[in-house]
N, C-alpha and C positions, 0 to 999 in steps of 0.2 A: 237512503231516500226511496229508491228501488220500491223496496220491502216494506217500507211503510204504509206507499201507495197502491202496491199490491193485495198488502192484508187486509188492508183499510177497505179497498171495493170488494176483493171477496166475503169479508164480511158484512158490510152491507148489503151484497145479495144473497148471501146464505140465510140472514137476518129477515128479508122480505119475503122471500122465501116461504120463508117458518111462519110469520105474520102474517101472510095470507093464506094460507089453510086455517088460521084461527081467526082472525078478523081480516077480511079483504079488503076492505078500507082505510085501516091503517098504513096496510102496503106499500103506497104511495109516498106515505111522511117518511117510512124509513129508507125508499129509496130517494127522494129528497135529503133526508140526513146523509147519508155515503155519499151525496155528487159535494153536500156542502163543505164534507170533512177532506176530501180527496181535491177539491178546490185549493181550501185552504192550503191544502199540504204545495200545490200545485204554486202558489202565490209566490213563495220567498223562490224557488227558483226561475217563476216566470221572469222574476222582477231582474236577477243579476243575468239573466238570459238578457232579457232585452238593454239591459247598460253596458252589455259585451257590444252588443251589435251595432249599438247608437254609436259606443265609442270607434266603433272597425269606422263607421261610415261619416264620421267626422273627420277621422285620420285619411281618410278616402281622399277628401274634400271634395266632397257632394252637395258640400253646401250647408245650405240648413239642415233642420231636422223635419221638414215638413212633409218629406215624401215617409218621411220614418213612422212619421206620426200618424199620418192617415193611414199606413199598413198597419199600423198595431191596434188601432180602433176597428181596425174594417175585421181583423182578426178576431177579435175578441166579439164583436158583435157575430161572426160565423161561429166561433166553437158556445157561444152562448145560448142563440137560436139554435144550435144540433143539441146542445143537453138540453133544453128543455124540451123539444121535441120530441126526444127520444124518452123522455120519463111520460110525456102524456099518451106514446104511440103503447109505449108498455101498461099504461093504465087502461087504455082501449078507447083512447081517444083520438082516433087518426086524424079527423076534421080537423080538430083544434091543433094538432101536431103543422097540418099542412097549412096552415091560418100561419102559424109564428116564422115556418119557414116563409113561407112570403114575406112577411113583414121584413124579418130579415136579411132578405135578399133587396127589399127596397128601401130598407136605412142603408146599407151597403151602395147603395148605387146613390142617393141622396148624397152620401156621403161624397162620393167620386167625384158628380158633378162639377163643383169649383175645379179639379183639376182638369176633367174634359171641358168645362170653357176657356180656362188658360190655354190649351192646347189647340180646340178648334182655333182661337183670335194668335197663335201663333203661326200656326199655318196658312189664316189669310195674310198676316203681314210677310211670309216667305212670299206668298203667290203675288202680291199686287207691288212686291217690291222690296 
């Protein structure tokens, strides 16, 4: 798997590479294609990655799966906003790079919310009682 994901991104930058010294605008779609294929590949072990984890923290008893769940969205929404950032920061589009990181950082916190109100409304029922 290693090696798949290793060939896969070097060739897709050795790929873009070569593509932009002949057309520079292309550049961009073939670094686009290597984050989509290197995804992919990324997918089936994300996937038994995280039903390892789900299952560790069920056998825990922690409960539901709900603190599982908002880490694995909150996740995914950070390593999504960093690749695409980082393929518009490589196109030369920093603005737009820092626009998605923001974004990113405030669906993450959107996100959180519901659990920092359960939390603040647990700590006034500690405090008044």
């Amino acid at each position: 798997m290693l090696l798949k994901l290793v060939g896969a991104g070097i060739l897709a930058a050795v790929t873009a590479l070569i593509v932009r010294q002949v057309r520079p605008d292309y550049a961009v779609f073939v670094q686009l294609g290597g984050v989509a294929v290197v995804c992919a590949l990324l997918l089936s072990l994300a996937q038994d990655l995280l039903a390892a984890l789900e299952g560790m923290l069920s056998f825990a008893g922690t409960g539901g799966s709900g603190g599982f769940s908002l880490l694995a969205k909150a996740l995914g929404i950070c390593v999504t906003t960093q690749i695409a950032a980082d393929v518009c920061r490589d196109s030369g589009s920093t603005a737009l790079a820092n626009i998605i990181e923001l974004a990113g950082r405030l669906l993450v916190l959107s996100l959180a919310l519901p659990l920092l109100k359960s939390i603040a409304e647990l700590a006034v029922g500690l405090i008044h009682g």
